[in-house]
C-alpha positions as CSV (number, residue, x, y, z in Angstrom):
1,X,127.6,55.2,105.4
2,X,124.0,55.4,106.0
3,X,124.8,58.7,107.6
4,X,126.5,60.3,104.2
5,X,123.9,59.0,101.4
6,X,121.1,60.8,104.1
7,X,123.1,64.3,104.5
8,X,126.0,64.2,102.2
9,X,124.3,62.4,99.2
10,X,120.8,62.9,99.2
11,X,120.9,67.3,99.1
12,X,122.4,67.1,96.4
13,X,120.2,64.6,94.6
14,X,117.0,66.4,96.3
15,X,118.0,70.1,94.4
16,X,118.9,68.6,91.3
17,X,115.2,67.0,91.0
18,X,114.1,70.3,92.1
19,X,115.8,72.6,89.5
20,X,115.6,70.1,86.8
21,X,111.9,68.7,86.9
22,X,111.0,71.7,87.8
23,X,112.1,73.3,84.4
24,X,111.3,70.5,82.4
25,X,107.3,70.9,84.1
26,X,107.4,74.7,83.1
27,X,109.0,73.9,79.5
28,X,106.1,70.8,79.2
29,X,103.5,71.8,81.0
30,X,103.2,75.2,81.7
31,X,99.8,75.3,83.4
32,X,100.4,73.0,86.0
33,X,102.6,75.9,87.9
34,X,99.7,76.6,89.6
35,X,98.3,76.4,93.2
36,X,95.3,74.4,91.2
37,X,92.8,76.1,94.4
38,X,90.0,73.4,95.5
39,X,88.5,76.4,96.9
40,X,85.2,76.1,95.2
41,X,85.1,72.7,96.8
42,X,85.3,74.2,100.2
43,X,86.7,77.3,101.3
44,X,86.1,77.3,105.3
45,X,88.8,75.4,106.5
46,X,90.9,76.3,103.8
47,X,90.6,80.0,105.2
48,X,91.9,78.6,108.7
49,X,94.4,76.7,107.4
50,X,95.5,78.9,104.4
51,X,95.9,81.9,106.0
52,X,98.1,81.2,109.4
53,X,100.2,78.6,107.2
54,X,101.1,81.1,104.8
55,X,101.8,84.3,107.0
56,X,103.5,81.7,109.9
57,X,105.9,79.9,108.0
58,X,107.3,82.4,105.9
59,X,108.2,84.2,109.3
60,X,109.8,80.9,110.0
61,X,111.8,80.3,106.8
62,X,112.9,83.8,107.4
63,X,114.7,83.1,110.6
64,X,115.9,80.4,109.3
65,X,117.1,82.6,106.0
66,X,118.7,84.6,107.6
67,X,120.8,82.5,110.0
68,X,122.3,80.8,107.1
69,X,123.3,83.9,105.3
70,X,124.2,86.1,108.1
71,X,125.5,84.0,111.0
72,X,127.8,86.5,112.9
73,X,124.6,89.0,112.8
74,X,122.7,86.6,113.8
75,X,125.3,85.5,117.2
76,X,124.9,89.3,118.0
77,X,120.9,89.4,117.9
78,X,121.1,86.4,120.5
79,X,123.7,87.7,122.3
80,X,121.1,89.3,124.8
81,X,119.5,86.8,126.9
82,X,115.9,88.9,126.6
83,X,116.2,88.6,122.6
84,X,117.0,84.8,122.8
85,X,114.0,84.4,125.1
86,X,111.4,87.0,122.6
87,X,112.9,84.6,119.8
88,X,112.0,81.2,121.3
89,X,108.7,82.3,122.7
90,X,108.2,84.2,119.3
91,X,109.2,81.2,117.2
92,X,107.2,78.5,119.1
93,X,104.1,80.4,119.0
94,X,104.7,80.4,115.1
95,X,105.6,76.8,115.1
96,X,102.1,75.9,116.8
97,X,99.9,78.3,114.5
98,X,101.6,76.0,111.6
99,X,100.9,72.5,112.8
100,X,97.6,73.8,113.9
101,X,97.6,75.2,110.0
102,X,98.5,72.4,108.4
103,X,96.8,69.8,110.4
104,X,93.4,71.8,109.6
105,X,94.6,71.6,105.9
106,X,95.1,68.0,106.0
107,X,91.9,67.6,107.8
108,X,89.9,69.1,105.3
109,X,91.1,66.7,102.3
110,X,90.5,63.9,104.6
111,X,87.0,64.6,105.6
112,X,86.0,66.5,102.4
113,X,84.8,63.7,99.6
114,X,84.9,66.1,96.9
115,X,88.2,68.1,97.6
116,X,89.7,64.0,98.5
117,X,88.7,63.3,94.8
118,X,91.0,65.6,93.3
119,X,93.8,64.8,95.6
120,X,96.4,63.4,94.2
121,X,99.2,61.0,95.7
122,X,101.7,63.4,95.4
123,X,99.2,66.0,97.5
124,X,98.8,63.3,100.3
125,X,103.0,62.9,100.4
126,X,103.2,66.9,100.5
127,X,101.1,67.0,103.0
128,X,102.0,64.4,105.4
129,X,105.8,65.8,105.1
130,X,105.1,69.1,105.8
131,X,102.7,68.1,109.2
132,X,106.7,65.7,110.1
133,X,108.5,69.0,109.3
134,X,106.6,71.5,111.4
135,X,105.9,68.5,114.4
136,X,109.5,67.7,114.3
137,X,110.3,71.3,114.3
138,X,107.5,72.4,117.5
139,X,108.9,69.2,119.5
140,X,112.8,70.5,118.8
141,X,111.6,74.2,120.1
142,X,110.0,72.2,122.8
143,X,112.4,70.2,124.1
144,X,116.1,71.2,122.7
145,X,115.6,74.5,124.1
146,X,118.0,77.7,122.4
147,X,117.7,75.7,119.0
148,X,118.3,79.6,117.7
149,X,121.8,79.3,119.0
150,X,122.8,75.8,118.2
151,X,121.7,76.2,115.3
152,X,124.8,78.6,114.3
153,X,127.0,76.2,115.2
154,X,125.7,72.6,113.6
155,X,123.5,73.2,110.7
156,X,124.5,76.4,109.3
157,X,128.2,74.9,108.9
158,X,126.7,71.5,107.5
159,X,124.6,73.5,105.3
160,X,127.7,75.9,104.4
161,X,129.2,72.7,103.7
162,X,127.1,71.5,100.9
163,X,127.1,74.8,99.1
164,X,131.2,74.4,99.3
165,X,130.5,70.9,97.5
166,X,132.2,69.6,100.8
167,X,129.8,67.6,103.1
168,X,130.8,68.1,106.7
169,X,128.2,65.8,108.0
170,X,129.9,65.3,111.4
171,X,128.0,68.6,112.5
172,X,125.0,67.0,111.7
173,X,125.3,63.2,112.9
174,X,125.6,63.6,116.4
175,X,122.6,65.3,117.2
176,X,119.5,64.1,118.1
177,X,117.5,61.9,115.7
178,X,114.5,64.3,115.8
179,X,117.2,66.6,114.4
180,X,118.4,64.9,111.7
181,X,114.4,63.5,111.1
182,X,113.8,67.5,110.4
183,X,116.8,67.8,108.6
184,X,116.5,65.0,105.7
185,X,112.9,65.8,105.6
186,X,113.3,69.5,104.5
187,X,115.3,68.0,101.9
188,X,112.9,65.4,101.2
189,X,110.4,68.5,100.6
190,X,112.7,70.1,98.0
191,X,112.9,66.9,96.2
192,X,109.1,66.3,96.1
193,X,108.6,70.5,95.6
194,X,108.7,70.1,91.7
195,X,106.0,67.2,91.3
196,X,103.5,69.1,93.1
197,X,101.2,72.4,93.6
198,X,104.4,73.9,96.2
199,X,105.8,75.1,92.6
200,X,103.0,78.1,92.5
201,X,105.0,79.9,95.2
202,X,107.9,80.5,92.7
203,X,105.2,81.0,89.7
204,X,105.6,85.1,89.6
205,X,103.3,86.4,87.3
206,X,106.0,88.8,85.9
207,X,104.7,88.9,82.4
208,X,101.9,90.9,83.1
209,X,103.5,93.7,83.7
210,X,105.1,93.9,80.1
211,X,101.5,92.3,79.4
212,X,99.4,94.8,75.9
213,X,96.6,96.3,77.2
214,X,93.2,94.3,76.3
215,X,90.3,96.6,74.6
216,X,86.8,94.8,76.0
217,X,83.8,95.7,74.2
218,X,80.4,94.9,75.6
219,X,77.9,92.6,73.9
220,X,75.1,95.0,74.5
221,X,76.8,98.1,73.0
222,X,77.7,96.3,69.8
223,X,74.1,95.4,69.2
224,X,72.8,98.9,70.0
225,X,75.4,100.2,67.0
């Protein structure tokens, strides 16, 4: 029972909060669909911590992007044993520049009294689910080795399964707990993804394209006229 509500229920639950606060914030409170940068505050170890997170993990979401859409592609790409091991090595370096990332990120708001005063609660919960995801997700690298390949044939069909509205979580419940840990929590991040600053990576600045030109006229030139 536990084992539905965790990967049969709580998906669900997890996108709708994600779709529907997340328009509601947009409709209400427009401005808020920002990164809302403490830069200013200190911009050092946000640099270090910025940058790698940014570049590192979209690699990663990539992989794991396109092993959910394109499964049988994805069985031929590892079907060379030199490609599975250049994937591993490739995705565990990744997975270590992230924690590293993230921790420094996490460090910062810790030590930093100014950039700790306009954290919120909901920054601290981001934050601390993000450093479980990528943890949980080095250690499983680590020590479930060829997760690239497994991964085909457990959570790709679970996840296949949700989008069919039919929750197979048998693929899911026998594997380790560190497995299903990184599992509920990436749903857990979806469903917290809408009450905090993750919204500014879906905030596309599309309307300034269509945006009128603006006419500036300087200070100094309307007094000389």
């Amino acid at each position: 029972m536990t084992d539905m509500i965790l990967f049969g229920v709580f998906p669900y639950v997890a996108v709708a909060l994600m779709i529907g606060v997340g328009i509601y914030r947009y409709r209400v409170d427009r401005y808020s669909w920002s990164s809302q940068s403490s830069q200013f505050l200190e911009s050092r170890l946000l640099f270090w911590g910025s940058i790698p997170w940014h570049y590192a993990i979209l690699v990663i979401l990539l992989a794991h992007t396109l092993a959910f859409f394109f499964p049988s592609s994805w069985a031929v790409l590892l079907g060379r044993p030199l490609r599975l091991y250049m994937l591993e090595v490739t995705g565990l370096a990744l997975g270590v520049s992230t924690l590293i990332a993230v921790a420094l990120l996490l460090f910062r708001r810790v030590t930093n009294v100014r950039v700790a005063a306009v954290t919120t609660v909901i920054d601290w919960l981001v934050l601390a689910a993000l450093l479980l995801q990528v943890a949980t997700g080095v250690y499983i690298a680590f020590t479930l080795r060829w997760g690239s390949v497994w991964y085909l044939h457990t959570a790709t069909p679970w996840l296949w399964s949700l989008v069919k509205l039919d929750p197979q979580i048998h693929y899911l419940t026998a594997l380790p707990m560190v497995v299903k840990l990184h599992a509920f929590n990436a749903f857990l991040i979806l469903a917290l993804f809408p009450f905090s600053r993750l919204v500014h990576v879906v905030s596309v600045p599309l309307t300034y394209l269509a945006r009128p030109y603006q006419v500036v006229v300087w200070y100094r030139q309307r007094r000389a006229g």
